[in-house]
C-alpha positions in Angstrom: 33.6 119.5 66.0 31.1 120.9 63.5 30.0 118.4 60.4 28.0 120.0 57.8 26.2 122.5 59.9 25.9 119.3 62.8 27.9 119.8 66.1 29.7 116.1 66.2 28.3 114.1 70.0 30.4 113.6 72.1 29.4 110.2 74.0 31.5 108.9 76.8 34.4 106.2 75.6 34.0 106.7 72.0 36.4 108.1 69.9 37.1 109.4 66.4 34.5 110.6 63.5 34.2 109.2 60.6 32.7 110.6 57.9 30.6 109.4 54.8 33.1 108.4 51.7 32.3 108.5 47.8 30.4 110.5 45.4 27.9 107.6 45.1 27.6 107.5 41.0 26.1 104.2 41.5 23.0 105.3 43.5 23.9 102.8 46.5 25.0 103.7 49.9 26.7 100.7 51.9 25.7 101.3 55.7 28.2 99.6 58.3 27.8 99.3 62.1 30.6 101.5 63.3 34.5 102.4 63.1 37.0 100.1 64.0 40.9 100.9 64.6 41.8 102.1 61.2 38.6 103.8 60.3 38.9 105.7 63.4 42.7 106.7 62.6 42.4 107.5 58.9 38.1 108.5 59.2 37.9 106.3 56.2 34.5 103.7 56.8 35.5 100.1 55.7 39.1 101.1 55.4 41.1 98.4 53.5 43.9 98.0 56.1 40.7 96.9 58.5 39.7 93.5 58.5 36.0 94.1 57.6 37.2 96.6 54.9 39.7 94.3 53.2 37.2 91.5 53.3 34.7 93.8 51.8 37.1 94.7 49.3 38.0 91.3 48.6 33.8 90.3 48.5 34.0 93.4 45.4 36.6 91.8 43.2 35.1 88.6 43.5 31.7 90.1 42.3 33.4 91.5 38.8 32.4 95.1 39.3 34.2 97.9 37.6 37.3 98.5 38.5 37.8 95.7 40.7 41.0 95.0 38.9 42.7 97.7 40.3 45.9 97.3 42.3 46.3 98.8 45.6 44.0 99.7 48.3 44.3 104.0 47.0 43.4 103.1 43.5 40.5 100.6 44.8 39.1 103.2 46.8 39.5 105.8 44.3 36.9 103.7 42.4 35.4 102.5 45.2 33.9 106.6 45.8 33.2 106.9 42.1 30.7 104.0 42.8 29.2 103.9 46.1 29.1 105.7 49.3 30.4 104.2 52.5 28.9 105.3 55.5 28.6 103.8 59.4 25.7 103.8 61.3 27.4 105.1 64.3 30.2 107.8 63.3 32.6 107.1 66.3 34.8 104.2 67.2 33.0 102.4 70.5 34.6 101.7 73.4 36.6 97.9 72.3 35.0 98.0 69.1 31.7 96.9 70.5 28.4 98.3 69.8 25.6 95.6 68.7 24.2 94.2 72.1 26.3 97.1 74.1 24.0 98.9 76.6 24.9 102.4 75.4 23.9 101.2 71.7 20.6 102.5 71.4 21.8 106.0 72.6 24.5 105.9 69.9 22.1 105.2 67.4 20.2 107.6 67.9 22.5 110.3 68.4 23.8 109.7 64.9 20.4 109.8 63.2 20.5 113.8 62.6 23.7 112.9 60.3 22.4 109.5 58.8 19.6 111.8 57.6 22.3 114.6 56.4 24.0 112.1 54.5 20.7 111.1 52.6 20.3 114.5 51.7 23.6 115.3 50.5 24.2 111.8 48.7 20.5 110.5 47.9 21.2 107.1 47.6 18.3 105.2 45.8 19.3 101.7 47.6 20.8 101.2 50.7 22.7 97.4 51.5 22.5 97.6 55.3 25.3 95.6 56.4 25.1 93.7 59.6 22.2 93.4 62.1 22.7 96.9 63.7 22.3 98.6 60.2 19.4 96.8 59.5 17.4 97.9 63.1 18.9 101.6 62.6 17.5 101.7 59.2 13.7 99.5 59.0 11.3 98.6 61.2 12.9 94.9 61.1 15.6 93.0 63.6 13.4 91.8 66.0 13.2 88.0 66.8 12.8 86.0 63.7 13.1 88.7 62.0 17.0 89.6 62.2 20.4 90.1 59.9 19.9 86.1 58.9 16.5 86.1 58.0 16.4 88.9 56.0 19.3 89.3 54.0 19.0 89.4 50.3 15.0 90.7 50.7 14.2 94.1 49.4 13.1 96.8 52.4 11.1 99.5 52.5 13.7 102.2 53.1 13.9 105.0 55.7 13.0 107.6 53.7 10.7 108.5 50.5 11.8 106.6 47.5 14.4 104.3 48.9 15.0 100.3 49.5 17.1 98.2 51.9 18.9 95.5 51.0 20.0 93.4 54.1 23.7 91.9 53.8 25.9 90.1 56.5 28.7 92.5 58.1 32.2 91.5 56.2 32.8 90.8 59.7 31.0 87.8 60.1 32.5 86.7 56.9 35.5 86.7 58.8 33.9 84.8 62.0 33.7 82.1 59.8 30.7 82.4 57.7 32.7 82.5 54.9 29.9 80.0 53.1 28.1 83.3 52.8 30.5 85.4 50.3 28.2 84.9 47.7 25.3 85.8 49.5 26.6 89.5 50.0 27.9 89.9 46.7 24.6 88.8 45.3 23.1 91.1 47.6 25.4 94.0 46.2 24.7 93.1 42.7 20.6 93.2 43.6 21.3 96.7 44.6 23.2 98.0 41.9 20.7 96.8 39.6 17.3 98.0 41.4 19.5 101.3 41.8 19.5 101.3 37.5 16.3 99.8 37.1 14.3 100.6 39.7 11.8 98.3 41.9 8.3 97.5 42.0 6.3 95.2 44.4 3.8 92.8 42.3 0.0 92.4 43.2 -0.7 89.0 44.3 -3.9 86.8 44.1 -3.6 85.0 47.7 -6.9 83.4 48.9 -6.0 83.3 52.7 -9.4 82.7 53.6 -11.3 80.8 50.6 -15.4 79.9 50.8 -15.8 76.8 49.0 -16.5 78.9 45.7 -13.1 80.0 46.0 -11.8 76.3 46.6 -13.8 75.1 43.6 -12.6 78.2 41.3 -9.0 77.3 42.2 -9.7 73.6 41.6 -10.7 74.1 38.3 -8.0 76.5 37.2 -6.0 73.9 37.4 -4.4 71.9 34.8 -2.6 68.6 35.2 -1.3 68.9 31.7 0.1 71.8 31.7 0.6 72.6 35.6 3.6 71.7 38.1 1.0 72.0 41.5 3.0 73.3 44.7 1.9 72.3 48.1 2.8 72.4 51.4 1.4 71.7 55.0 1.2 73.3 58.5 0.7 71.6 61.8 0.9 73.2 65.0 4.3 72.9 65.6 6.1 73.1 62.4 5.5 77.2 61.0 7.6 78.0 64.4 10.6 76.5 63.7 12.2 76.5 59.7 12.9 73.7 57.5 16.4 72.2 58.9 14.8 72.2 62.2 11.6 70.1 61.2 14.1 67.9 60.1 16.0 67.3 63.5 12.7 67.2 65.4 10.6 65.3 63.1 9.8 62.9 65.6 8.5 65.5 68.2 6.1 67.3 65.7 2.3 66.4 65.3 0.6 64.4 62.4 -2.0 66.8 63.1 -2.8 68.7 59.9 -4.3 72.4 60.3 -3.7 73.5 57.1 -2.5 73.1 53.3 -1.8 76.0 51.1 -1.7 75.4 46.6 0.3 77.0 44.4 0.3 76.5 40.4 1.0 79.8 38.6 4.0 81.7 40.5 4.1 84.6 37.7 0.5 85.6 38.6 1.1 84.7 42.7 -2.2 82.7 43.2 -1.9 80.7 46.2 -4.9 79.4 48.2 -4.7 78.1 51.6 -7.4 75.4 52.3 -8.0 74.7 55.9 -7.6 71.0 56.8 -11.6 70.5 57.7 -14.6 69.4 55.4 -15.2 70.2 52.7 -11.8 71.7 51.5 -10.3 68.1 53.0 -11.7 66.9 49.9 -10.6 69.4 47.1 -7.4 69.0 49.0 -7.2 65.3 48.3 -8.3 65.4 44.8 -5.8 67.9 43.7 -2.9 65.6 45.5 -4.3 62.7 43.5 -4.8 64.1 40.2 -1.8 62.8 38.0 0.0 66.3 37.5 3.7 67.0 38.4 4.1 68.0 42.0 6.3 70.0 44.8 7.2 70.0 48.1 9.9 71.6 50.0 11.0 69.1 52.5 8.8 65.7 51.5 10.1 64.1 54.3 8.0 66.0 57.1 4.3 66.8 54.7 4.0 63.4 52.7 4.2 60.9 55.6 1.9 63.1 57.6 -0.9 63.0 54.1 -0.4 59.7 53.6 -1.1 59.2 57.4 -4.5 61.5 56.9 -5.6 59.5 53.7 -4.4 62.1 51.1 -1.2 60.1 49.2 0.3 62.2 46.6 0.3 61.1 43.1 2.2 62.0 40.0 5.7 62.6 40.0 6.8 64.3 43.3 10.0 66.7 43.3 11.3 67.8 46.3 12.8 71.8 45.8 14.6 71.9 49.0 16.7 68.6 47.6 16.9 70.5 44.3 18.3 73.8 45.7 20.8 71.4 47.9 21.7 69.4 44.8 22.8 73.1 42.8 24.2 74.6 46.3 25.2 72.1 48.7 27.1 74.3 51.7 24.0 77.5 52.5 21.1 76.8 54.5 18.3 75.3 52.9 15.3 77.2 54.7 12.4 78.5 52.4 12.9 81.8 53.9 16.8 82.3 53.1 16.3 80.9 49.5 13.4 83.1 48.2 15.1 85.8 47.1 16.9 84.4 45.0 14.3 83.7 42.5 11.8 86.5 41.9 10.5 86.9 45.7 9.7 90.6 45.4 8.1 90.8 48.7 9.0 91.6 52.6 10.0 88.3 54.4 7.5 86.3 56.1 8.5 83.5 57.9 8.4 86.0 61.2 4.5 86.1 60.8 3.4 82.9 61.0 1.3 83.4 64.4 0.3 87.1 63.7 -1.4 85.9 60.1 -1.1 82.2 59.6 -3.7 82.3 56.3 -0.9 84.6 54.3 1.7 82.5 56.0 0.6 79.3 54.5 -0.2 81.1 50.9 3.2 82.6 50.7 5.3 79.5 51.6 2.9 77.7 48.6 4.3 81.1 46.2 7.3 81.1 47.3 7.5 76.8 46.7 6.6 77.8 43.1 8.6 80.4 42.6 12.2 79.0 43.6 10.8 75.2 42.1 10.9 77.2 38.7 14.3 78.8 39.3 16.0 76.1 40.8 15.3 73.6 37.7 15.9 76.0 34.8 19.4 76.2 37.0 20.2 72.9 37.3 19.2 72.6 33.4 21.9 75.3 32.8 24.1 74.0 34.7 23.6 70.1 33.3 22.7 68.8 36.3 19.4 68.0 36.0 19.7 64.4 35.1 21.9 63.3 37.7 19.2 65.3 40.3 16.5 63.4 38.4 18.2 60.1 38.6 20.1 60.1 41.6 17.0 62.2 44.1 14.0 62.5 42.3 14.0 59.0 41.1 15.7 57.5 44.3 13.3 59.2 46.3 10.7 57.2 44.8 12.4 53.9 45.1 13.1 54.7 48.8 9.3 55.8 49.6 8.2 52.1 47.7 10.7 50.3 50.0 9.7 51.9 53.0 6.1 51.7 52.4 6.9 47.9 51.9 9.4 46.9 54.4 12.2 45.3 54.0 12.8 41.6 54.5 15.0 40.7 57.5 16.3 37.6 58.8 17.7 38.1 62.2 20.0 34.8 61.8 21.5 36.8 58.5 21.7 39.7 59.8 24.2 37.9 63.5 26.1 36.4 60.6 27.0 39.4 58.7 27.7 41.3 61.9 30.3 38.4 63.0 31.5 39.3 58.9 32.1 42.8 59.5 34.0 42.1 63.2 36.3 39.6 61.5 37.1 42.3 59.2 37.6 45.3 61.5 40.1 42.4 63.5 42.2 41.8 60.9 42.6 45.6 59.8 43.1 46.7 63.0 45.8 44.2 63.6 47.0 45.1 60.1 47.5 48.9 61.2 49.1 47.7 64.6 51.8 46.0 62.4 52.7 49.0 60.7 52.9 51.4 63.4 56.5 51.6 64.8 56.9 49.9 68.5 58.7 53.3 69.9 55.5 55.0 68.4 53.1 53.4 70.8 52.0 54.1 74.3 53.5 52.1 77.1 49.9 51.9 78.9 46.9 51.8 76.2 44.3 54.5 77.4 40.6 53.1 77.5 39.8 55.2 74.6 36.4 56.3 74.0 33.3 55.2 75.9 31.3 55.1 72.8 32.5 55.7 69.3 32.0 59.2 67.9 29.4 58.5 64.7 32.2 60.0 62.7 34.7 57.3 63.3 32.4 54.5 63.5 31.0 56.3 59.6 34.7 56.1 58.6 35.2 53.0 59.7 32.2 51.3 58.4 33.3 53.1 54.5 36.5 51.6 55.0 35.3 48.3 56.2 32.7 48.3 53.1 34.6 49.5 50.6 37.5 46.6 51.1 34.5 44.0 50.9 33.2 45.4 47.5 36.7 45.8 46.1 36.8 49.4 45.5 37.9 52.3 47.8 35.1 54.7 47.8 36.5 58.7 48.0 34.0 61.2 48.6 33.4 63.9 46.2 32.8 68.1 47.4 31.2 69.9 45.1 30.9 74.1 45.9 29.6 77.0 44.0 29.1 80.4 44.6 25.4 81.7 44.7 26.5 84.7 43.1 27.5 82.9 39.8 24.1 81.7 39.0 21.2 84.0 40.5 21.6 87.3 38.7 21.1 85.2 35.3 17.3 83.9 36.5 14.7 86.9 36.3 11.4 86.8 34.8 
């Protein structure tokens, strides 16, 4: 079989071509991994019989492009080709639908590239939205550990040839595996390239001081403006630019007070960042900029303010934490530094992958990156009118918490016995209560042992029960969602 002057491989186990589909008016090519059942029957990619190409159509309408009101999957893919062009990595259907990890995946790759490179040249697509880790490798220089599907979705890639950008997305497919959470995150990512496909795309100069003399420390120092500047900081220690955010949190405990490190950050639209190393005599510019009275950030307080208080360098001024932000405005995505950036004006490769290769950048671009989604995540919450219930009930709690804590609390282990005897006497009398009600022929003849220690689950519900009787009230909690997509094409500077 013969494909625009190409003679179609013919690999063992695979079966089926598929070629490219759509005119591609929109400039955007949307790369898959390879045909399924359908595509392979109909050579349609993404067909919308398929379960990744009905979720993909599905992702579309939910984004509110043109023509997504269409009825029927002809009509939608009549539009679909006046808009993009779909197009597979690998042309032919694998053996069982499974290429990423397969040992023959490499080979099929790269047997396919002589038509991925035909298809540029017939269609030239300006942005490409790589979809699913397999895309991604086939396509850039990325993929590797750290640096896969997950961590780079949403950035903006160099493209494979002259002129062009990748946009990572997750394959519909894993939408489907149950990271359906994610939905807005690839219809953001199709919006971003739509509009760099219009409007084009250009990477900003920055002003990082990875490796400051003290001039440099002093010249930052005295740019800076208490009155007028919200200062972004953040630390490393040994331990913690290995692992992202959520996990500092579940291994807190494990990871050093030592300090190696502490990168600045107070004018994102200009990308000055500094990164100090924790030794005289930047220890000291260090502390007097985390003193001075100015408005402050951090992405996730708990792990770098314990540790500066610990090395003599409290914080002062008002102290808001971004990840807790960016939580409060989208409670069910991940909350790493990495996966929110692009969101908000991050123009630039990922980084979080580099952290042993070039730990000076690092440090500066987690302080940029801090400023940069700090400014985007407030104005949201502001548009949104949600920034006074973050202020009161985080920002401000926060602060009450840290005094406690720094404090103590007053305990009275007699108290404490008697309340615990309170609480038993309760859970007595409602089990009891609930043994009433349940019908005889209902329960067991022989009572099992039941768990060997409560799950925290239970003993949580329990407890909320339990509490919620003493005070009176019933407490019901509240679940609040919103989709990424709604909000983060309507933030650009």
């Amino acid at each position: 079989m013969i494909w625009e002057g190409l003679n179609v491989p013919t690999l063992e186990g695979f079966t089926g071509f598929v070629p490219p589909q759509g005119d591609g008016s929109s400039h955007v090519m949307i790369f898959g991994e390879a045909p399924g059942e359908f595509e392979a029957k109909y050579s349609t990619p993404f067909h919308p019989a398929a379960p990744a190409g009905s979720t993909l159509n599905r992702l579309m309408k939910r984004g509110g492009f043109r023509g997504a009101d269409t009825e029927g999957a002809q009509q939608f893919w009549n539009w679909n080709q006046s808009e993009f062009t779909l197009v597979n990595t690998v042309w032919s259907r694998p053996p069982g639908n499974y290429l990423e990890g397969a040992k023959y995946e490499g080979a099929a790759i790269a047997a396919f590239a002589p038509f991925r490179d035909k298809a540029f040249e017939l269609y030239r697509p300006r942005v490409i939205v790589a979809m699913g880790g397999t895309a991604l490798r086939a396509l850039t220089s990325w993929g590797g550990k750290g640096a896969g599907i997950t961590q780079c979705q949403g950035y903006i890639l160099d493209g494979p040839w002259d002129g062009t950008f990748v946009v990572p997305a997750l394959h519909p497919a894993a939408i489907l595996r149950g990271e359906q959470r994610m939905s807005g995150v690839v219809i953001w990512a199709l919006q971003r390239a739509i509009e760099i496909a219009r409007t084009g795309f250009t990477r900003r100069a920055t002003r990082y001081v990875a490796h400051p003399s003290l001039d440099d420390a002093l010249e930052f120092e005295r740019g800076y403006d208490p009155a007028r500047h919200i200062l972004s900081y953040d630390i490393e220690t040994p331990e913690s630019s290995n692992i992202d955010e959520e996990e500092v949190e579940d291994k807190d405990e494990d990871i050093s007070y030592n300090i190696i490190r502490i990168s600045f950050c107070y004018d994102a639209a200009d990308a000055y960042a500094i990164s100090l190393p924790w030794q005289p005599p930047y220890i000291a510019i260090a502390k007097r900029l985390l003193s001075s009275h100015g408005p402050k950030r951090v992405w996730n307080g708990n792990f770098d303010n314990p540790r500066l208080a610990a090395a003599g360098a409290a914080v002062a001024g008002r102290v808001r934490d971004s990840m807790w932000a960016w939580k409060h405005l989208q409670p069910t995505l991940p909350r790493s530094l990495g996966f929110v950036a692009p969101f908000y004006n991050w123009c630039w490769e990922p980084w979080k992958n580099t952290s042993l290769a070039e730990p000076e950048v690092y440090s500066c671009k987690d302080a940029h990156a801090l400023q940069l989604i700090g400014d985007g995540v407030d104005e949201h919450l502001k548009q949104k009118g949600q920034w006074n219930t973050y202020e009161r009930h985080v920002v401000e709690l926060t602060e009450v918490l840290t005094t406690m804590s720094r404090n103590g609390l007053p305990y009275s282990a007699d108290k404490a016995k008697a309340f615990e005897l309170e609480l038993q006497k309760k859970w007595d009398e409602r089990f009891a209560e609930l043994q009433r009600v349940v019908p005889d022929e209902l329960k067991p003849s022989k009572q099992k042992q039941g768990y060997k220690k409560i799950p925290k689950r239970v003993r949580e519900a329990v407890m909320l029960y339990t509490m919620s009787t003493l005070s009176g009230t019933m407490a019901r909690p509240s679940v609040a969602c919103s989709n990424v997509a709604s909000f983060t094409c309507s933030y650009r500077t």
